[in-house]
MOPAC internal coordinates of N, CA, C and O (Angstrom, degrees):
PM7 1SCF
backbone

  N    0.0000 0     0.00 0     0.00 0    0    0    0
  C    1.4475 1     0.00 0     0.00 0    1    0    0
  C    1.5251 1   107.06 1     0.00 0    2    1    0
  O    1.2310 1   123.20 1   -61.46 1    3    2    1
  N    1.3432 1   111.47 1   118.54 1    3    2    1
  C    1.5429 1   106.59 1   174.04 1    5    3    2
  C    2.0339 1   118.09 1   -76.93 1    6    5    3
  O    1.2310 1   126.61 1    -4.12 1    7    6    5
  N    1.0183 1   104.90 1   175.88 1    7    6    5
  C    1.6187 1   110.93 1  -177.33 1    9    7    6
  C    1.4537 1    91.42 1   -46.01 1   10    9    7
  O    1.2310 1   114.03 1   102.15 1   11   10    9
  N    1.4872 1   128.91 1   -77.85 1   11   10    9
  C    1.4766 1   121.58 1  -135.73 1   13   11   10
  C    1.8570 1    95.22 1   -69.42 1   14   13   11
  O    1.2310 1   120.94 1   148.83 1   15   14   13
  N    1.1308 1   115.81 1   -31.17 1   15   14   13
  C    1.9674 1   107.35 1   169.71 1   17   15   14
  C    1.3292 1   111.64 1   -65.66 1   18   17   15
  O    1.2310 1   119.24 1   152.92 1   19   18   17
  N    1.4893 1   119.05 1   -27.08 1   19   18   17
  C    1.8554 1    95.99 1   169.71 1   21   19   18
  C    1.3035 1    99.69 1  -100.62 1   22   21   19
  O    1.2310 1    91.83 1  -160.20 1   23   22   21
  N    1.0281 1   165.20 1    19.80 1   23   22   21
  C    1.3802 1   146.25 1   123.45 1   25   23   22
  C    1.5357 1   114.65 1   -50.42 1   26   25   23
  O    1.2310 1   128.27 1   120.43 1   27   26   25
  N    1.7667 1   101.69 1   -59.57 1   27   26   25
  C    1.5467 1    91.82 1   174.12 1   29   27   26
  C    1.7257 1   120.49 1   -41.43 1   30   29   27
  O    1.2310 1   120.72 1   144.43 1   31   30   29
  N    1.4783 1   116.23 1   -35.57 1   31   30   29
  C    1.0973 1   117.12 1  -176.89 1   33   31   30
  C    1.3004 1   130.54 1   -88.69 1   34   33   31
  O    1.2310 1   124.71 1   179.21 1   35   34   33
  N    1.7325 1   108.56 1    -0.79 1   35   34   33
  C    1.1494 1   106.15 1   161.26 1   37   35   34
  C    1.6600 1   108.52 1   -88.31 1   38   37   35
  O    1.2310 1   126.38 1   170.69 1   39   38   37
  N    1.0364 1   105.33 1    -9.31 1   39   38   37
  C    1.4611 1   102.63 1  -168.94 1   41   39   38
  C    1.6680 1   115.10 1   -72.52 1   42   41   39
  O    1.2310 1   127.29 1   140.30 1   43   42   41
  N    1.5649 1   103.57 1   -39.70 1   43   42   41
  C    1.6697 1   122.32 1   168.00 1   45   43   42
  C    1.4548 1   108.19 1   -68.49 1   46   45   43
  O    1.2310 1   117.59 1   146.24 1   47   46   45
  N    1.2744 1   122.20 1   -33.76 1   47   46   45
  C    1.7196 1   118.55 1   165.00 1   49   47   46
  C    1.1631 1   129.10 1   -59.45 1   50   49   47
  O    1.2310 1   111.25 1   138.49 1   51   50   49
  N    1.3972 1   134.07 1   -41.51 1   51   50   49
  C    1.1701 1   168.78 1   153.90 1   53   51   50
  C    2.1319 1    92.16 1    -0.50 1   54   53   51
  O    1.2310 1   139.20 1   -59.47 1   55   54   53
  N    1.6435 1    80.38 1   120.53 1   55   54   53
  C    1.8919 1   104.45 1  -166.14 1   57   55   54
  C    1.2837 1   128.57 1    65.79 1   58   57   55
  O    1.2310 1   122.40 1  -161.35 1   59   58   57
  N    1.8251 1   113.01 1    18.65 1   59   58   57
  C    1.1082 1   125.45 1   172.50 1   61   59   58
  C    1.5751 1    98.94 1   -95.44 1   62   61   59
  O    1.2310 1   117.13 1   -32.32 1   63   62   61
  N    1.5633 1   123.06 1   147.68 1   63   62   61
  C    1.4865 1   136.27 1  -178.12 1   65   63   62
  C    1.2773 1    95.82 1   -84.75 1   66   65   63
  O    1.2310 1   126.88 1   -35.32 1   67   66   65
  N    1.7015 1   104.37 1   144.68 1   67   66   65
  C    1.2467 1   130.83 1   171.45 1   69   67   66
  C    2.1001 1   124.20 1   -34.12 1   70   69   67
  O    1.2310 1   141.75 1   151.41 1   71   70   69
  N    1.5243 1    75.38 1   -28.59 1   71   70   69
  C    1.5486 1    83.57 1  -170.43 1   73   71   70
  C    2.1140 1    94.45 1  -101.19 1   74   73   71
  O    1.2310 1   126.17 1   178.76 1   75   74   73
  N    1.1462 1   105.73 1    -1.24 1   75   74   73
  C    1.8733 1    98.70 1   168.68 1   77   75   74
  C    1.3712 1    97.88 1   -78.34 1   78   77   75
  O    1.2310 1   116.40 1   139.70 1   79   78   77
  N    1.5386 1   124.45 1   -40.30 1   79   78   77
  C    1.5594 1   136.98 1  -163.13 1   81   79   78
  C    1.3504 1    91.04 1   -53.68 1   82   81   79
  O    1.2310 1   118.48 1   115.54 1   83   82   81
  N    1.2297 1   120.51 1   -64.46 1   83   82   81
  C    1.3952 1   126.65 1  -144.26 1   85   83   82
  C    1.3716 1    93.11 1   -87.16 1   86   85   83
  O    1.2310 1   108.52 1   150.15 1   87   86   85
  N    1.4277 1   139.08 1   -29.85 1   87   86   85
  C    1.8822 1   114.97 1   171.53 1   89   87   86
  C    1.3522 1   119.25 1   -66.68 1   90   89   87
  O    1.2310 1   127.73 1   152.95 1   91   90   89
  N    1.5992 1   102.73 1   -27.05 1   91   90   89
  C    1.3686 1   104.98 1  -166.82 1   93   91   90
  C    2.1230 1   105.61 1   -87.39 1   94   93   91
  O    1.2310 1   114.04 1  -172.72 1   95   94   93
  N    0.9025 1   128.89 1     7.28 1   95   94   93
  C    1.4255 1   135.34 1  -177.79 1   97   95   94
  C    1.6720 1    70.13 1  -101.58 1   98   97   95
  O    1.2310 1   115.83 1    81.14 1   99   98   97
  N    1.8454 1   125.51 1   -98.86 1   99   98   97
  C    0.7540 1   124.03 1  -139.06 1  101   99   98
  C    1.9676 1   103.78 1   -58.05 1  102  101   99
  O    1.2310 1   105.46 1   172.96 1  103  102  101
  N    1.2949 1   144.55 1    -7.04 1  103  102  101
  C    1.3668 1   126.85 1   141.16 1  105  103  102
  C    1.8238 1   114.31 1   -53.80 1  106  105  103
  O    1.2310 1   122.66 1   135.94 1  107  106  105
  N    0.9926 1   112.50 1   -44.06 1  107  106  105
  C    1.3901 1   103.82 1  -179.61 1  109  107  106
  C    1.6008 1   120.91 1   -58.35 1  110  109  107
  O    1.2310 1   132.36 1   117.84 1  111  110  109
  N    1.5167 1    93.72 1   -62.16 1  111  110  109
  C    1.8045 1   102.16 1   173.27 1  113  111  110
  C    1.5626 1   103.32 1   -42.20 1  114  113  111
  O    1.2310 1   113.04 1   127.26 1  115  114  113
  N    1.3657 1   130.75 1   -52.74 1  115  114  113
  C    1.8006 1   129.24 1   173.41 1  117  115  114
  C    1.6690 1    95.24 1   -36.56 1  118  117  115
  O    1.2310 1   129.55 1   120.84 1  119  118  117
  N    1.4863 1    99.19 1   -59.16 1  119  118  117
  C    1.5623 1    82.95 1  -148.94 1  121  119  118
  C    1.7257 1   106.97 1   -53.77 1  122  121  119
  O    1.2310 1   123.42 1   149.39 1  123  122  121
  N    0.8959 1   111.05 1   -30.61 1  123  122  121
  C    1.7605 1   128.50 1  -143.67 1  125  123  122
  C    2.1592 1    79.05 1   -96.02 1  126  125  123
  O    1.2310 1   105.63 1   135.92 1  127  126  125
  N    0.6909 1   144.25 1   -44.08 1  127  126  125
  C    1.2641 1   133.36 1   175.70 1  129  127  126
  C    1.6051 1    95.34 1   -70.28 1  130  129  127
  O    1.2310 1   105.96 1   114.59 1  131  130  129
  N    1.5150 1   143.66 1   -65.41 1  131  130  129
  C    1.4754 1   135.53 1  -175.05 1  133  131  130
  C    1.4395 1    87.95 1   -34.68 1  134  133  131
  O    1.2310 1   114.02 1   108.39 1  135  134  133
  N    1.2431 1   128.92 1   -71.61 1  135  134  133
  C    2.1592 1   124.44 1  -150.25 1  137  135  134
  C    1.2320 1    98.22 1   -58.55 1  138  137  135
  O    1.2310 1   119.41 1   131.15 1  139  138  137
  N    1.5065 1   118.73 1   -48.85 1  139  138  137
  C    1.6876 1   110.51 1  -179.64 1  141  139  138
  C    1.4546 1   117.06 1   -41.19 1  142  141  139
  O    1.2310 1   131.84 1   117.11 1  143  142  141
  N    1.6322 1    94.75 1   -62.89 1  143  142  141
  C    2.1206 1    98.43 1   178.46 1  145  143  142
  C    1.5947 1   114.41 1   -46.26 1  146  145  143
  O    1.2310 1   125.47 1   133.68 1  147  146  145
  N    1.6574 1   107.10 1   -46.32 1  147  146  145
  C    1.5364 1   112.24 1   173.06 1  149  147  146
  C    1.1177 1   119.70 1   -48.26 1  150  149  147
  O    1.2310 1   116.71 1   149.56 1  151  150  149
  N    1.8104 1   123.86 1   -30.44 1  151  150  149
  C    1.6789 1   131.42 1  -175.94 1  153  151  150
  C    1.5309 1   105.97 1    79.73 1  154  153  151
  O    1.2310 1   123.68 1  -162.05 1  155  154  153
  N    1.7885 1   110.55 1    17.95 1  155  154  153
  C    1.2873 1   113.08 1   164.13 1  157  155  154
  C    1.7147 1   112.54 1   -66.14 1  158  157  155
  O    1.2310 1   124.11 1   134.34 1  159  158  157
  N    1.2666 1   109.71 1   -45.66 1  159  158  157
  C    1.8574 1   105.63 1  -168.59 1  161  159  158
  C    1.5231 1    76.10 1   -93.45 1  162  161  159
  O    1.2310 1   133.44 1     3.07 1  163  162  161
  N    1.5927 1    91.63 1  -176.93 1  163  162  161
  C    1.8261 1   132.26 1   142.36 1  165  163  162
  C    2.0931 1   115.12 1   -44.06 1  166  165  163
  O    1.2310 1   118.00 1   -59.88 1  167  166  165
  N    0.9240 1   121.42 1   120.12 1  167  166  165
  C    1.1311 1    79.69 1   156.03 1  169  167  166
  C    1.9350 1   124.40 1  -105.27 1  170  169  167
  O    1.2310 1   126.90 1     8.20 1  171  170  169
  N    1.5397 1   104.33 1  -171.80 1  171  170  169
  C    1.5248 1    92.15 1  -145.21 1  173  171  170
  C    1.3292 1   144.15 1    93.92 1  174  173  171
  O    1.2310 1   127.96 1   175.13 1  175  174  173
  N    1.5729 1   102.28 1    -4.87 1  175  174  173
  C    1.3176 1   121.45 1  -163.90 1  177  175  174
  C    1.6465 1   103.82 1  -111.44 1  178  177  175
  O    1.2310 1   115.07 1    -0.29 1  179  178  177
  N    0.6703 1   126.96 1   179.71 1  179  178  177
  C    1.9454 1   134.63 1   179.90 1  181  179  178
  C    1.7038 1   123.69 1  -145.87 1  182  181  179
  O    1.2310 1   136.30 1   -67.60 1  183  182  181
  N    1.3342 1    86.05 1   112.40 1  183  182  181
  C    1.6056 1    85.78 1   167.65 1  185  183  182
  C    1.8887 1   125.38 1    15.14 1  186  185  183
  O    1.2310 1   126.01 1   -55.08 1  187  186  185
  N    1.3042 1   106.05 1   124.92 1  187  186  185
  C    1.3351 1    82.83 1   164.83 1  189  187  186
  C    1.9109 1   108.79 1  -101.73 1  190  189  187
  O    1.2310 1   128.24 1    20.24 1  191  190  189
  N    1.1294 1   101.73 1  -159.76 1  191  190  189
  C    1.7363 1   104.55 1  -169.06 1  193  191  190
  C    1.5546 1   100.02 1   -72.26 1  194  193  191
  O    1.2310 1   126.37 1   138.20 1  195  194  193
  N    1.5751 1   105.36 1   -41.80 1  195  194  193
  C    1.5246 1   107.88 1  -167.43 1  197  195  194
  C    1.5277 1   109.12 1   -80.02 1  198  197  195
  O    1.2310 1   123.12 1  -177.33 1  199  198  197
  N    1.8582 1   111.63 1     2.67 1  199  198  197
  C    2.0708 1    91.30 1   139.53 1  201  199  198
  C    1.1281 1   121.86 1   -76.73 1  202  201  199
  O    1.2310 1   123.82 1   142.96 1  203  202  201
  N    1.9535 1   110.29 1   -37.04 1  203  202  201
  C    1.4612 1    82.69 1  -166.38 1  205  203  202
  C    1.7648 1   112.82 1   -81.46 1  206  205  203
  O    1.2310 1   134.05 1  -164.34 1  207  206  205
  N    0.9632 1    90.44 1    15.66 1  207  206  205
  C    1.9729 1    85.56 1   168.10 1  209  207  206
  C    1.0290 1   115.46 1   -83.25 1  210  209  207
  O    1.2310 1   125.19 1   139.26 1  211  210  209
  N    1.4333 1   107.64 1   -40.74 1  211  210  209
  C    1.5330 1   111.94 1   171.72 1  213  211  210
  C    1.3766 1   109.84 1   -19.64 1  214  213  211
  O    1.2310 1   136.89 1   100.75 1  215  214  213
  N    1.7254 1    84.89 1   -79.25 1  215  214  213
  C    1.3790 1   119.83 1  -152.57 1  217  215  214
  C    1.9486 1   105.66 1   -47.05 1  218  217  215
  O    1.2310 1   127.15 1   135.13 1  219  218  217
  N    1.2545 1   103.86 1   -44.87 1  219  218  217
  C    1.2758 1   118.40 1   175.44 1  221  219  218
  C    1.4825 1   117.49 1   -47.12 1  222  221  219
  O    1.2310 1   124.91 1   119.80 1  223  222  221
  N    1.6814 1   108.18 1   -60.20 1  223  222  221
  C    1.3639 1    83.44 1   169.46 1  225  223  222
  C    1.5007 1   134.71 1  -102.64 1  226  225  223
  O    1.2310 1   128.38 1  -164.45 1  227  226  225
  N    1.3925 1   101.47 1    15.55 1  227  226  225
  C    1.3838 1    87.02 1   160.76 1  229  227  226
  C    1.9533 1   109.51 1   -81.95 1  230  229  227
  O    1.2310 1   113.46 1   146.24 1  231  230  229
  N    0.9393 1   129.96 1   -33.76 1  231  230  229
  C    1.6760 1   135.99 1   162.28 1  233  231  230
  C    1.7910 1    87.22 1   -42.42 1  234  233  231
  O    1.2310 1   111.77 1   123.40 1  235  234  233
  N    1.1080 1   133.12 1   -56.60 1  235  234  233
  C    1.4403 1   128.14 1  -154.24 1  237  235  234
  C    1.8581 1    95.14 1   -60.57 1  238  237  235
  O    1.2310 1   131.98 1   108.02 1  239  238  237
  N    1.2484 1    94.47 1   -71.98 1  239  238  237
  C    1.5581 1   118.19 1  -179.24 1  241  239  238
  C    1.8248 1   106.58 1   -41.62 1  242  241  239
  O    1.2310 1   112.66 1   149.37 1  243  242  241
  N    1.4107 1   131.47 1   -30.63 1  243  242  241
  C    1.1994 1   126.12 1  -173.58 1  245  243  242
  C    1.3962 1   115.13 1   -99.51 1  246  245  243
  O    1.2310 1   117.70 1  -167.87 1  247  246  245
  N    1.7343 1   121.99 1    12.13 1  247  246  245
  C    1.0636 1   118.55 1  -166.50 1  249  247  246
  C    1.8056 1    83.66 1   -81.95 1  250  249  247
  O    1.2310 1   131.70 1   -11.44 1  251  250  249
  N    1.5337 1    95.01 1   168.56 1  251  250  249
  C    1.8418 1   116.96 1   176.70 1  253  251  250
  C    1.2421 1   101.30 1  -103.13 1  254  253  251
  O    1.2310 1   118.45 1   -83.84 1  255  254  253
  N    0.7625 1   120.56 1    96.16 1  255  254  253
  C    1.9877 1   119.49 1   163.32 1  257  255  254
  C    1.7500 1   112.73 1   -41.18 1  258  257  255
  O    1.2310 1   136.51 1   -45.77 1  259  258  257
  N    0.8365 1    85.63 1   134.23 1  259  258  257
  C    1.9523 1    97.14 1   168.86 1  261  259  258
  C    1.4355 1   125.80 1   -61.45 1  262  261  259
  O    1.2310 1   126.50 1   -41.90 1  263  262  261
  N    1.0707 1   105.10 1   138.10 1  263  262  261
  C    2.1886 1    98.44 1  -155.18 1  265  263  262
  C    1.5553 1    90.66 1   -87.75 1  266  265  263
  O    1.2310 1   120.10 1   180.00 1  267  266  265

């Protein structure tokens, strides 16, 4: 991921806690290590940005709203 994709992606994160940051990379890194074992990617290779967006909004999408 170059600079201007993690900015963009901090920018879509933005009022998520330090500790959402860090599940949602480490869901991505899972995913992106599962495709490696599968022999879907390269391995050696890293995530691109559009996991951790994924990852983001599905974390976005699973939050519980406050009753």
């Amino acid at each position: 991921m170059d600079k201007d994709e993690a900015v963009d992606l901090a920018r879509e994160a933005e009022g998520m806690s330090g500790r959402d940051i860090r599940d949602l990379c480490e869901i991505a890194e899972r995913r992106w290590a599962s495709r490696i074992l599968r022999g879907e990617v390269k391995r050696g290779t890293g995530p691109s940005v559009t996991e951790y967006r994924e990852a983001l909004y599905q974390r976005m999408n699973s939050e519980v709203l406050p009753v």
